[in-house]
mmCIF file of the N, C-alpha and C atoms, coordinates in Angstrom:
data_MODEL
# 
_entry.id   MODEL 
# 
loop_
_atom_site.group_PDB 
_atom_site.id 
_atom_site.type_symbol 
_atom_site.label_atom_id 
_atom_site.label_alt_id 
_atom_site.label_comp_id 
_atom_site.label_asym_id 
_atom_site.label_entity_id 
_atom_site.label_seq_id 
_atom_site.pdbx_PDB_ins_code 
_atom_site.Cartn_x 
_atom_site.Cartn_y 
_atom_site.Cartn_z 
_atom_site.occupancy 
_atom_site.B_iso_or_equiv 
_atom_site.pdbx_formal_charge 
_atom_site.auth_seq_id 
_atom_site.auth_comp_id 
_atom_site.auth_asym_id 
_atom_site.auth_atom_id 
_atom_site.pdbx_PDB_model_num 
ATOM 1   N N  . UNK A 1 1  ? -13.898 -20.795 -13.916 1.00 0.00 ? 1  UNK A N  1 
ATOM 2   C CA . UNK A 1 1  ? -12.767 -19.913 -14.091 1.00 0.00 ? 1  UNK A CA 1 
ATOM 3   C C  . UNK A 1 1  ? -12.302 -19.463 -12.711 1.00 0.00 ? 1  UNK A C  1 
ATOM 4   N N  . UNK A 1 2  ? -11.601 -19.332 -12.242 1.00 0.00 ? 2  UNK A N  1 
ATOM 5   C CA . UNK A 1 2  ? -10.364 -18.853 -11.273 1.00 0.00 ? 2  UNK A CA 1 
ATOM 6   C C  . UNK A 1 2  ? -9.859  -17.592 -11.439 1.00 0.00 ? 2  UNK A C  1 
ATOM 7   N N  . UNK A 1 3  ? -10.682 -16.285 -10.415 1.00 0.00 ? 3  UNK A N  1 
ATOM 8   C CA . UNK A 1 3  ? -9.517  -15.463 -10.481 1.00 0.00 ? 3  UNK A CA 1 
ATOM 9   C C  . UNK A 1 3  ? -9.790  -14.653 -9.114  1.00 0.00 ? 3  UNK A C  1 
ATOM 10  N N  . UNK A 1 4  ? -8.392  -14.245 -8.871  1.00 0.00 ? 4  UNK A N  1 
ATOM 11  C CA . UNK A 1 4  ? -7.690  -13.382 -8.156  1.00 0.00 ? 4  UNK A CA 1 
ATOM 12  C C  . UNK A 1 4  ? -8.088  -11.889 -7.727  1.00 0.00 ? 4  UNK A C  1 
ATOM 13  N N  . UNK A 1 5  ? -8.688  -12.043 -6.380  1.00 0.00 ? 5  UNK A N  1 
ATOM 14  C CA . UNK A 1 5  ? -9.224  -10.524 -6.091  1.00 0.00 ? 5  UNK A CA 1 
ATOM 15  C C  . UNK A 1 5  ? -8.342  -10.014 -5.146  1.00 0.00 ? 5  UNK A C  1 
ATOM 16  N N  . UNK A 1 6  ? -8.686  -8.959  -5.518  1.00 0.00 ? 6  UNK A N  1 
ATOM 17  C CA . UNK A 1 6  ? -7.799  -7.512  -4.969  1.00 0.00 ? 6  UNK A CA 1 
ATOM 18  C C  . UNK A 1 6  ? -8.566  -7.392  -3.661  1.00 0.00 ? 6  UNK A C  1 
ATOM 19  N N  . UNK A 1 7  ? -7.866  -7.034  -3.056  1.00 0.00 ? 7  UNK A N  1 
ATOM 20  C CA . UNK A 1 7  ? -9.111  -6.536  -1.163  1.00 0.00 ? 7  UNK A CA 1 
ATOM 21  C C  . UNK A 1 7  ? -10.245 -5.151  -1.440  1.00 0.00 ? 7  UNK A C  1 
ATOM 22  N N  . UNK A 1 8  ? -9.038  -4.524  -2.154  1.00 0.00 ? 8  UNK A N  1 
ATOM 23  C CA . UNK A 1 8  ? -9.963  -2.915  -2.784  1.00 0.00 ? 8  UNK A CA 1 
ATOM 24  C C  . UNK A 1 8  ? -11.362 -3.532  -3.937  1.00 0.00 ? 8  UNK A C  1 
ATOM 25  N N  . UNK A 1 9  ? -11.186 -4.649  -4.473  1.00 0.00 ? 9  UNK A N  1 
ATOM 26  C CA . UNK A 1 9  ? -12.077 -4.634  -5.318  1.00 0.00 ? 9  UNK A CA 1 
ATOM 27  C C  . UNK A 1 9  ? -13.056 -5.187  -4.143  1.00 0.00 ? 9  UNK A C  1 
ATOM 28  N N  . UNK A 1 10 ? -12.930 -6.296  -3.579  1.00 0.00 ? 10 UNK A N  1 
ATOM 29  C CA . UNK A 1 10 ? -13.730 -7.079  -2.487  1.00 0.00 ? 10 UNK A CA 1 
ATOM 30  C C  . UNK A 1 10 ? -14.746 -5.761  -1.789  1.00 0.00 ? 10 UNK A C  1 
ATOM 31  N N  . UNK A 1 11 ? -13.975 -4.459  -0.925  1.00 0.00 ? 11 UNK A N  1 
ATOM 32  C CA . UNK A 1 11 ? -14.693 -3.775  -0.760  1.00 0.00 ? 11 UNK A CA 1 
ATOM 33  C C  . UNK A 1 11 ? -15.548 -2.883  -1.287  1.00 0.00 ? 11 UNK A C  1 
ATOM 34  N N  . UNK A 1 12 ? -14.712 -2.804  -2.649  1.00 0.00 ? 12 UNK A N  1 
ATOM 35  C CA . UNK A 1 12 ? -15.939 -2.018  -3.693  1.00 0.00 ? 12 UNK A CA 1 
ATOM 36  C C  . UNK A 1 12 ? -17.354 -2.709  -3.578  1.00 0.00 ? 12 UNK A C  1 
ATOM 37  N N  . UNK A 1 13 ? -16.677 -4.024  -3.778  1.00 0.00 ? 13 UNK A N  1 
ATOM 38  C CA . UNK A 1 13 ? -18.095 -4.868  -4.280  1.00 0.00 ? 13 UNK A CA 1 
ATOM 39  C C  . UNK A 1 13 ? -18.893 -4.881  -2.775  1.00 0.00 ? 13 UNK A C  1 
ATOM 40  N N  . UNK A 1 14 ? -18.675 -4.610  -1.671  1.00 0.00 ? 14 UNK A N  1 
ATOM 41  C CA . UNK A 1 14 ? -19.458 -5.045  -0.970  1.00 0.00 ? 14 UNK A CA 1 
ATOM 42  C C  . UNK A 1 14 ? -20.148 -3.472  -0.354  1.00 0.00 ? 14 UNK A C  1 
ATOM 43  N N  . UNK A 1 15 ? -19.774 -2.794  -0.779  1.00 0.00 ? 15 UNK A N  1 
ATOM 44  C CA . UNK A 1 15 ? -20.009 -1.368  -0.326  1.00 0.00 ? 15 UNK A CA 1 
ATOM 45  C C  . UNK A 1 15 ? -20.813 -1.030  -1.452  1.00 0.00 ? 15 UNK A C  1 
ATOM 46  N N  . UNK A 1 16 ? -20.986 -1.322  -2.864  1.00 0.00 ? 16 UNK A N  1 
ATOM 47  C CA . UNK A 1 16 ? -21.877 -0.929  -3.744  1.00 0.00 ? 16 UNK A CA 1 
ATOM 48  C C  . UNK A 1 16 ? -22.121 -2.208  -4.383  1.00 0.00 ? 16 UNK A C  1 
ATOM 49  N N  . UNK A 1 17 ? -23.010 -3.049  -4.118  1.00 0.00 ? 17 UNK A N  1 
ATOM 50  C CA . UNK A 1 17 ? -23.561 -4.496  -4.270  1.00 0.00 ? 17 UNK A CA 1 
ATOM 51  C C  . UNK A 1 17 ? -24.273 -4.070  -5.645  1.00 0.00 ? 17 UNK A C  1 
ATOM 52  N N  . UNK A 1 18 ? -24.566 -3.021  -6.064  1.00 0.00 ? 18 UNK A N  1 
ATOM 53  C CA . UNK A 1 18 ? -25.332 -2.920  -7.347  1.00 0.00 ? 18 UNK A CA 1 
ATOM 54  C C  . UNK A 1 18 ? -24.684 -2.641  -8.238  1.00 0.00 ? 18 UNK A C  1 
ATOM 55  N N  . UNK A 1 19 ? -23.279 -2.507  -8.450  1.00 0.00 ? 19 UNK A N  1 
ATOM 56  C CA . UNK A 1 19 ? -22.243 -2.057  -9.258  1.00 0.00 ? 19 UNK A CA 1 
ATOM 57  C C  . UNK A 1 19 ? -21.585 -3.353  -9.975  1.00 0.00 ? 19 UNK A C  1 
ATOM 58  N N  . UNK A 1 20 ? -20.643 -3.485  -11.406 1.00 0.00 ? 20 UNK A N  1 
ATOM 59  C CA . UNK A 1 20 ? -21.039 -4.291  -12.330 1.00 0.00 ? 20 UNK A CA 1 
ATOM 60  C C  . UNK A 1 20 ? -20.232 -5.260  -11.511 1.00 0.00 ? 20 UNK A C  1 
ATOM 61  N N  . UNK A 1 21 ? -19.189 -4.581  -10.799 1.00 0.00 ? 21 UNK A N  1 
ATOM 62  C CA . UNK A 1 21 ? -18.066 -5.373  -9.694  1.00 0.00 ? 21 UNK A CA 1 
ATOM 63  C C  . UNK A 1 21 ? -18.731 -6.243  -8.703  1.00 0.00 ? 21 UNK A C  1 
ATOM 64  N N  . UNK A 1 22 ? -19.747 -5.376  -8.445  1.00 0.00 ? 22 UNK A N  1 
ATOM 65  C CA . UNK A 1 22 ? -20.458 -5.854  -7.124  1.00 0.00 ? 22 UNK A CA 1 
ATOM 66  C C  . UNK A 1 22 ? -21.451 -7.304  -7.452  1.00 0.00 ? 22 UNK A C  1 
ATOM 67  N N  . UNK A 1 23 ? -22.335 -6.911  -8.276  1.00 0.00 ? 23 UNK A N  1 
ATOM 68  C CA . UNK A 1 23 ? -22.753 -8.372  -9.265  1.00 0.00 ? 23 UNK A CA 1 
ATOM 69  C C  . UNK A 1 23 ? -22.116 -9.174  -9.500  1.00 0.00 ? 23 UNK A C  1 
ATOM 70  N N  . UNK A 1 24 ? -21.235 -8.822  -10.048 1.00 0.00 ? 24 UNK A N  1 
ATOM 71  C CA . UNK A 1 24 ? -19.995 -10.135 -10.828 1.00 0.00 ? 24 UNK A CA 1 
ATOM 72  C C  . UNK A 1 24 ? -19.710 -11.137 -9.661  1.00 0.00 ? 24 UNK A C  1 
ATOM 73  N N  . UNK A 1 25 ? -19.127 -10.211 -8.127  1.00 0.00 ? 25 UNK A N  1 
ATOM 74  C CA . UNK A 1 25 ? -18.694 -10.747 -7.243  1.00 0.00 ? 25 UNK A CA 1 
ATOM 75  C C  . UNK A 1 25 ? -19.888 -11.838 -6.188  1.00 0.00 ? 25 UNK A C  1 
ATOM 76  N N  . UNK A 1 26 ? -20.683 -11.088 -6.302  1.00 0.00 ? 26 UNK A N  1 
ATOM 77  C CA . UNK A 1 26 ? -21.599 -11.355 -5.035  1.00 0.00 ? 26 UNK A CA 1 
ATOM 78  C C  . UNK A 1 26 ? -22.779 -12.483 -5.860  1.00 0.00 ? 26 UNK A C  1 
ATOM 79  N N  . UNK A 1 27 ? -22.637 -12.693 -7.308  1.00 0.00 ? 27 UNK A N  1 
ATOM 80  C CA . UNK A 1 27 ? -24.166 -13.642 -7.809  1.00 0.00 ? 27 UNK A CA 1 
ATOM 81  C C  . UNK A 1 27 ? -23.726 -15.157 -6.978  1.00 0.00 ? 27 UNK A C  1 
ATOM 82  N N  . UNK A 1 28 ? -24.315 -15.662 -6.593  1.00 0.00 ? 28 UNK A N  1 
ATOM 83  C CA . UNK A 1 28 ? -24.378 -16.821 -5.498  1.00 0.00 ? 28 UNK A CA 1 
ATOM 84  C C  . UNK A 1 28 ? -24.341 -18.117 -6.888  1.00 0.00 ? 28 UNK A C  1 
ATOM 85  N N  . UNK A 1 29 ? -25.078 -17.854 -8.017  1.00 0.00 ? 29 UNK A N  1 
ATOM 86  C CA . UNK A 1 29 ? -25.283 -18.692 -9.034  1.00 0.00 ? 29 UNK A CA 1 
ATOM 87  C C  . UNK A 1 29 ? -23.969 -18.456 -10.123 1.00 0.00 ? 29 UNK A C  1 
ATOM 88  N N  . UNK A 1 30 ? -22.890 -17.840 -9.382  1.00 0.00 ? 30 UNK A N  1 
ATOM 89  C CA . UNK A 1 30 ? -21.809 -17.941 -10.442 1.00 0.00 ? 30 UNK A CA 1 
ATOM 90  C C  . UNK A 1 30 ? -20.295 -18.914 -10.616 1.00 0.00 ? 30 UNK A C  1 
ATOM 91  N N  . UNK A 1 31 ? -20.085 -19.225 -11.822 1.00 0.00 ? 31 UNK A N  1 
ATOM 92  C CA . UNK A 1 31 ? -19.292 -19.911 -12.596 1.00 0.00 ? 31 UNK A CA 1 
ATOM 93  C C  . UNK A 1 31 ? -17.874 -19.613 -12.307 1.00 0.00 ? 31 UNK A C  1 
ATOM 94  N N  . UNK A 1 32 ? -17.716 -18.689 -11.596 1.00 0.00 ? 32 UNK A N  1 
ATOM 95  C CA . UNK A 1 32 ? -16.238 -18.142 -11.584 1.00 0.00 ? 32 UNK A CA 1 
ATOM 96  C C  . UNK A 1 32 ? -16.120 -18.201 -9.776  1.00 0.00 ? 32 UNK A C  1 
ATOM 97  N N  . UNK A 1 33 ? -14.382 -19.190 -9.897  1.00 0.00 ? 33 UNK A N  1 
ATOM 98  C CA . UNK A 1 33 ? -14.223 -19.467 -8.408  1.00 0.00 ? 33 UNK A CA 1 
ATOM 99  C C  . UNK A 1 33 ? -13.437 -18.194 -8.208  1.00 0.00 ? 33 UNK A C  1 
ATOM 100 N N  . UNK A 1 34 ? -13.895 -17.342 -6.806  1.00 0.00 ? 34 UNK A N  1 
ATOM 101 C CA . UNK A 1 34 ? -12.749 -16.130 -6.737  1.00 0.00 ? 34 UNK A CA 1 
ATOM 102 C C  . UNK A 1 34 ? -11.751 -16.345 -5.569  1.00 0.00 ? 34 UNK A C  1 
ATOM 103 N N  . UNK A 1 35 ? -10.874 -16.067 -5.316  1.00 0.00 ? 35 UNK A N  1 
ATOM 104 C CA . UNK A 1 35 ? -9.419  -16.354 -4.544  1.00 0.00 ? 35 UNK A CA 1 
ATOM 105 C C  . UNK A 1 35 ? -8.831  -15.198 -4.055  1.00 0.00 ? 35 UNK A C  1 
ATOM 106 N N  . UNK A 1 36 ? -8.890  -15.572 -2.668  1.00 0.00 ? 36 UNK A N  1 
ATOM 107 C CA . UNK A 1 36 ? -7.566  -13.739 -2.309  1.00 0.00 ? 36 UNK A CA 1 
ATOM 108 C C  . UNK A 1 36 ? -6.971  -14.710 -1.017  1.00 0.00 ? 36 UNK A C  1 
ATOM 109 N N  . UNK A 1 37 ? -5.993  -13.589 -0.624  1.00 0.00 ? 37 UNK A N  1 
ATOM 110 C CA . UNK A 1 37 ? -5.257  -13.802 0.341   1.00 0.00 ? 37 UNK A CA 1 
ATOM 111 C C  . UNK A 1 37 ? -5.698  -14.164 1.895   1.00 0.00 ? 37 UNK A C  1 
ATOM 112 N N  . UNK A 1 38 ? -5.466  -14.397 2.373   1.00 0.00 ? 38 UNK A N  1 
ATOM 113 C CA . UNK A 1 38 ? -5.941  -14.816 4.371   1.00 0.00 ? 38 UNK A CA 1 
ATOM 114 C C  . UNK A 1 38 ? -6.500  -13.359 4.598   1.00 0.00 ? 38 UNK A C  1 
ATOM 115 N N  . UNK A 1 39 ? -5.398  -12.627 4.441   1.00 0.00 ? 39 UNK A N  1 
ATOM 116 C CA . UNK A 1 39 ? -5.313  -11.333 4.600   1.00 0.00 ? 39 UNK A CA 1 
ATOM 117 C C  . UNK A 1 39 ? -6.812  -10.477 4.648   1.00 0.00 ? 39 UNK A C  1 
ATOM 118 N N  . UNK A 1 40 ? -7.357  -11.080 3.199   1.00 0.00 ? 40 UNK A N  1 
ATOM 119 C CA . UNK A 1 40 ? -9.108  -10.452 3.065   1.00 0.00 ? 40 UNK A CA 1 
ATOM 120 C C  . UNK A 1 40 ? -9.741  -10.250 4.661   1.00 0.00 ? 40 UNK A C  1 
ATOM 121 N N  . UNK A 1 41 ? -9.941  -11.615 4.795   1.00 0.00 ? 41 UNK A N  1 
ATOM 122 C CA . UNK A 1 41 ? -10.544 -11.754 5.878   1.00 0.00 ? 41 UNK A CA 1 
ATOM 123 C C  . UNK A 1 41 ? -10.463 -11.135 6.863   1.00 0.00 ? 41 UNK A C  1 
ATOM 124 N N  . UNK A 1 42 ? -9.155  -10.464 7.495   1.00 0.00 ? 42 UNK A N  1 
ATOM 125 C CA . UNK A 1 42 ? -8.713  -10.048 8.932   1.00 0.00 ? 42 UNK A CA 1 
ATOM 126 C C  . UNK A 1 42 ? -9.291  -8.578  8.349   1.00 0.00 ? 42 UNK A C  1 
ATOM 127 N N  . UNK A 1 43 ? -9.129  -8.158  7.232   1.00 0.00 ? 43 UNK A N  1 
ATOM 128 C CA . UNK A 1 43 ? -9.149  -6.594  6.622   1.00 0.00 ? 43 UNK A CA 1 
ATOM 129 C C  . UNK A 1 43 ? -10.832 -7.017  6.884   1.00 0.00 ? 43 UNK A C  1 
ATOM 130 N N  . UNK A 1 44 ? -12.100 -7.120  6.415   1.00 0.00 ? 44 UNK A N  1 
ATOM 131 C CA . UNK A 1 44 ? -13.019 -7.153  6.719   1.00 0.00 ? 44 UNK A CA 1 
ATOM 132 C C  . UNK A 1 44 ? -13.245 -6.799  7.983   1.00 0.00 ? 44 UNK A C  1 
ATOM 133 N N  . UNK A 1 45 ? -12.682 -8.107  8.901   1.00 0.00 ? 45 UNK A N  1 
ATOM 134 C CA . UNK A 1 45 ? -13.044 -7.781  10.119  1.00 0.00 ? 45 UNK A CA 1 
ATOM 135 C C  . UNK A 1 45 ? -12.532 -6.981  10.785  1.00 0.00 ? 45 UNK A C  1 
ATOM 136 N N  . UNK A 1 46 ? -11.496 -6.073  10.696  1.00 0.00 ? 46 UNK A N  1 
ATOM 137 C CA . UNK A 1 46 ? -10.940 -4.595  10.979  1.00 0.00 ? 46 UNK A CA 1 
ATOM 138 C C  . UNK A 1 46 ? -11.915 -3.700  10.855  1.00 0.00 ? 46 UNK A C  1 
ATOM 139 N N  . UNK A 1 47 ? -12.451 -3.828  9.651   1.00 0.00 ? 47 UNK A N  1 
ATOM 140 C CA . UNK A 1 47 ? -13.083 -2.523  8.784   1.00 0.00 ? 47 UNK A CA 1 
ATOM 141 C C  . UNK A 1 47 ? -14.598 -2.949  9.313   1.00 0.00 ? 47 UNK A C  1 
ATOM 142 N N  . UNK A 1 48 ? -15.147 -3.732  10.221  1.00 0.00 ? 48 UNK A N  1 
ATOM 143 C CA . UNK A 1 48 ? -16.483 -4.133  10.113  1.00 0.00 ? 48 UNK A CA 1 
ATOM 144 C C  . UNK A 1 48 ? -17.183 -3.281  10.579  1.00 0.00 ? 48 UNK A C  1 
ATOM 145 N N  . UNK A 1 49 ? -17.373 -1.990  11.630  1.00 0.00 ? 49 UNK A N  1 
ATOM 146 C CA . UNK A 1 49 ? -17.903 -1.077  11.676  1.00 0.00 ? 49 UNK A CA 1 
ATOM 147 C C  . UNK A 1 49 ? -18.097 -0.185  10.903  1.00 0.00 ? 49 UNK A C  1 
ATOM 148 N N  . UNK A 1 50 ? -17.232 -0.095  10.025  1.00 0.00 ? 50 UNK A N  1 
ATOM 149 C CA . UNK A 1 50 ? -17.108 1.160   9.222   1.00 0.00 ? 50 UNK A CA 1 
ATOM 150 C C  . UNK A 1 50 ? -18.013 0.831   7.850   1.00 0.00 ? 50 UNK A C  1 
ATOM 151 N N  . UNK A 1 51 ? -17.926 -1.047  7.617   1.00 0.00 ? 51 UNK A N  1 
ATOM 152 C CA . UNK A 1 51 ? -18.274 -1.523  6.723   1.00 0.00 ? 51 UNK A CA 1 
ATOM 153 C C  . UNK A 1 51 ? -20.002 -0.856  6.808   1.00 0.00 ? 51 UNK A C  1 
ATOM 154 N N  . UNK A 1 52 ? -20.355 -1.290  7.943   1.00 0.00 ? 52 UNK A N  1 
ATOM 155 C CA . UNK A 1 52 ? -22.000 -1.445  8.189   1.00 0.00 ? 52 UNK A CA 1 
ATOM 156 C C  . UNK A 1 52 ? -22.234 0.132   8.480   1.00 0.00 ? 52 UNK A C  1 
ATOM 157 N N  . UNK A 1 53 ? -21.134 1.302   8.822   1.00 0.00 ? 53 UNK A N  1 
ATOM 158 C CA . UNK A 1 53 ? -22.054 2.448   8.756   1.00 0.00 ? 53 UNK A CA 1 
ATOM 159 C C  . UNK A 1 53 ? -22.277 2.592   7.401   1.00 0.00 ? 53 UNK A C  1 
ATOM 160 N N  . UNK A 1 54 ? -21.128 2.641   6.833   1.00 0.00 ? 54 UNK A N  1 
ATOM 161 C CA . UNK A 1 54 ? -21.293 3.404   4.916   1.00 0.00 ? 54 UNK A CA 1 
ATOM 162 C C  . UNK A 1 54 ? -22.409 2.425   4.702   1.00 0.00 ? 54 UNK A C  1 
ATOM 163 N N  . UNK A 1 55 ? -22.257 1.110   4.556   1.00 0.00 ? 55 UNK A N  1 
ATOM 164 C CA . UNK A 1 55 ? -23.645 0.462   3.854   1.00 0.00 ? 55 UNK A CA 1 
ATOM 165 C C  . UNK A 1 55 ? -25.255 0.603   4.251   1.00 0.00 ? 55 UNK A C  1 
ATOM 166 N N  . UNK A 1 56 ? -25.190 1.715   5.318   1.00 0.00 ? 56 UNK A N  1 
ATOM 167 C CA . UNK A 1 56 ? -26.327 1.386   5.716   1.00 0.00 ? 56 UNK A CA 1 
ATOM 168 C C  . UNK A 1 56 ? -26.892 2.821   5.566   1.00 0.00 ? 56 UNK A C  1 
ATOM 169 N N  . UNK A 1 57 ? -25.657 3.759   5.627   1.00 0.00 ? 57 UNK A N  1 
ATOM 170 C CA . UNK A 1 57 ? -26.212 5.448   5.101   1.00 0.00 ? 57 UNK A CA 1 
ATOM 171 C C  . UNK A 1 57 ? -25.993 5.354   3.470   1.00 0.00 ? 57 UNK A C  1 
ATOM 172 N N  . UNK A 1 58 ? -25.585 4.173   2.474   1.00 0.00 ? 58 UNK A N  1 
ATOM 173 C CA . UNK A 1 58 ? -26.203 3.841   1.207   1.00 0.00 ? 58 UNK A CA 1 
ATOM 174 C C  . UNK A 1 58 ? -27.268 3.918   0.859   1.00 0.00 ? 58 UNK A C  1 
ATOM 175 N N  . UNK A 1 59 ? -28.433 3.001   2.034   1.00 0.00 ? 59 UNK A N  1 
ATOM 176 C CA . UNK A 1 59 ? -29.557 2.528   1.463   1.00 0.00 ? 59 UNK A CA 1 
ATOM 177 C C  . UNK A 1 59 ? -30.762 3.553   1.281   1.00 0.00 ? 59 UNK A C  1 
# 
């Protein structure tokens, strides 16, 4: 299946990896191809400090 992610969902999922979003997105063994814009990518790497403080005052 094929679908279409949002950037906001992308960071949900990667900021709370245990959340049903975050599973869905991140299982390595899954059935569903996901798709976003170029755009994802540059937004990640903008946000990559900020990414690794919040995820790391998560744990």
């Amino acid at each position: 299946m094929r679908i279409v992610v949002d950037t906001n969902i992308v960071f949900s999922a990667i900021l709370n990896t245990n959340s049903k979003i975050g599973i869905i997105l991140l299982q390595p063994k899954s059935r569903l191809n996901f798709y976003s814009t170029e755009r994802l990518s540059y937004e990640i790497e903008e946000h990559n400090e900020k990414i690794k403080k919040i995820s790391n005052s998560a744990v």
